[in-house]
N, C-alpha and C positions, 0 to 999 in steps of 0.2 A: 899622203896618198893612201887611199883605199885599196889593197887587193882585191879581187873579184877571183872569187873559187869556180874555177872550170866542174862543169854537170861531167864527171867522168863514168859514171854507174855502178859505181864501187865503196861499201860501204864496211866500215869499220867495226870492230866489235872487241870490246875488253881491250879497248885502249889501244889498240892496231894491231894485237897479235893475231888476230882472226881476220883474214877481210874477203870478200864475196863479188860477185858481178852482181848485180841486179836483174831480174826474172831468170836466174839459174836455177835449175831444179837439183835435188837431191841426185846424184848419183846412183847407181844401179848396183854397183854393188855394197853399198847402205843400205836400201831396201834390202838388200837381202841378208844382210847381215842383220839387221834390228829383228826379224825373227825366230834367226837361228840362237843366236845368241840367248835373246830374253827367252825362249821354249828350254835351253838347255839349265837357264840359271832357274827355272821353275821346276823341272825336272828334277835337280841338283835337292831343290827343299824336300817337294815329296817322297824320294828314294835316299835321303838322309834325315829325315826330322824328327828322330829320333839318336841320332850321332851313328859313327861310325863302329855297330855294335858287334862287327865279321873282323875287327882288325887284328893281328895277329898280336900284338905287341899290348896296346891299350884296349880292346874291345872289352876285355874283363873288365874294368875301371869303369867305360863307359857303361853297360849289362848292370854294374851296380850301383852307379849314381840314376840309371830312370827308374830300378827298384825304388830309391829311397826318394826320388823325388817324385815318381809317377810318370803317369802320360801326357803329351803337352800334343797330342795330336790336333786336338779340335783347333787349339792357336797356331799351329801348325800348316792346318788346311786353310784357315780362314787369311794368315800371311802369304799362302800360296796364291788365293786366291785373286788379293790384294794385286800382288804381283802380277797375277796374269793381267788382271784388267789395264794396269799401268802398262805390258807390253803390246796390249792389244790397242790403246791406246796412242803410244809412239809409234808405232808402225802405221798406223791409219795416219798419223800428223804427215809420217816419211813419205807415205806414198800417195799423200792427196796432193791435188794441182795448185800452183805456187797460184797465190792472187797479186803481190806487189813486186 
């Protein structure tokens, strides 16, 4: 005998530990989380991308390893950048309308 799998509308993912209704939209507070989040870890680069050079304990350390190694701003900006688009990105996937 053949089993016949019942249409339930519920789909699996990574082997069942994830599973979904079908035409369920993202959550509301996902949307709003996916841009607070990725604005802070982009923030996070450009007011750190030079390391932590105000610290009380290690900022000396730091202050003299950008000395010797220089400024890595421009790779800096351009990994910021990076990042922005990939969050601006995610949030647009978050908050467009489900199609299947």
């Amino acid at each position: 005998m053949s089993e016949e799998k019942k249409e339930t509308g519920i789909k699996d993912y990574a082997g069942g530990w994830i599973t979904e209704r079908e035409g369920t939209d993202v959550p509301g507070f996902l949307k709003l989380a996916f841009p607070i989040i990725g604005l802070f870890c982009v923030g996070y680069l450009v007011f750190l991308r030079n390391g932590e050079t105000t610290h009380s304990d290690r900022g000396v350390l730091v202050q003299a390893l950008n000395k010797v190694t220089g400024n890595g701003d421009t790779v800096m900006y351009l990994v910021t950048a990076l990042a922005l688009v990939y969050v601006a990105v995610t949030v647009l996937f978050a908050i467009r309308k489900n199609t299947h």
